[in-house]
N, C-alpha and C positions, 0 to 999 in steps of 0.2 A: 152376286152369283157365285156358288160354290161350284168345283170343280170334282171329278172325281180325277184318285190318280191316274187311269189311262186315258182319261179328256187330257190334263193336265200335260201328261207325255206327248200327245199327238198333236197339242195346242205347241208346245214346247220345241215338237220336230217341225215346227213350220217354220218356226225364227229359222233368220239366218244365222250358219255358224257360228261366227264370233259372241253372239249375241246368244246363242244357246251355251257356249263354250262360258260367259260371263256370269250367266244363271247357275249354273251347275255349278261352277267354285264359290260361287254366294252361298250356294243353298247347301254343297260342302263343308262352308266356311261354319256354317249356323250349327252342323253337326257335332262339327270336331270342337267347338267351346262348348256347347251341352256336353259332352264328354269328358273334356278335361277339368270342367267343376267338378262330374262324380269321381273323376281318375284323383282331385286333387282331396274331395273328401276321402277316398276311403284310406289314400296315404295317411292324410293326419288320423283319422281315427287309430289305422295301422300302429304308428310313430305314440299315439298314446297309450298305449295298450302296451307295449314294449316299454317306454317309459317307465307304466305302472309296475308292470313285471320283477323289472331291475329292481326296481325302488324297495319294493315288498317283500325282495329276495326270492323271488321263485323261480327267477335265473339267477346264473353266476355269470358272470361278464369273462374275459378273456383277452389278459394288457396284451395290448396289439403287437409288440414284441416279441410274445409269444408265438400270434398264430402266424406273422411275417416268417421267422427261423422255421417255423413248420413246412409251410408253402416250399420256401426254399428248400426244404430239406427233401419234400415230395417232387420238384422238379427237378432235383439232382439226382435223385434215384429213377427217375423216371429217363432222365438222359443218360445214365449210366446202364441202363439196360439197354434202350435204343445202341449207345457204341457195342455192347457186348458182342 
């Protein structure tokens, strides 16, 4: 027997609490890992593609020393106006 979703809902409002409260974070639970597969694919495609990028030279990277002294430099000016 298939249900349609608002059978499904009204069948569901009948449980008792607890017991509706234990379905919903199942059926939660069943969402959020389908999700976190495609959130986990599109990272690594992401993370490849950046990869490739560097690699092929079509960016230029940026030695992290550089953009740390940067930051710094933007957040010192940026509190240096705030005192003004």
């Amino acid at each position: 027997m298939t249900l349609s979703p608002s059978e499904f809902y009204e069948a569901g409002l009948a449980l008792p609490p607890s017991v509706r409260k234990d379905v919903a974070l199942r059926l939660l639970e069943s969402i959020e890992v389908a999700d976190q597969e495609s959130v986990d694919e599109a990272w690594t495609d992401e993370i490849s593609t950046r990869v490739d990028d560097i690699l092929s030279g079509k960016v230029e990277t940026i030695p992290g020393e550089q953009v740390f002294a940067e930051l710094a430099a933007r957040r010192a000016a940026r509190q240096a106006a705030r005192n003004a």
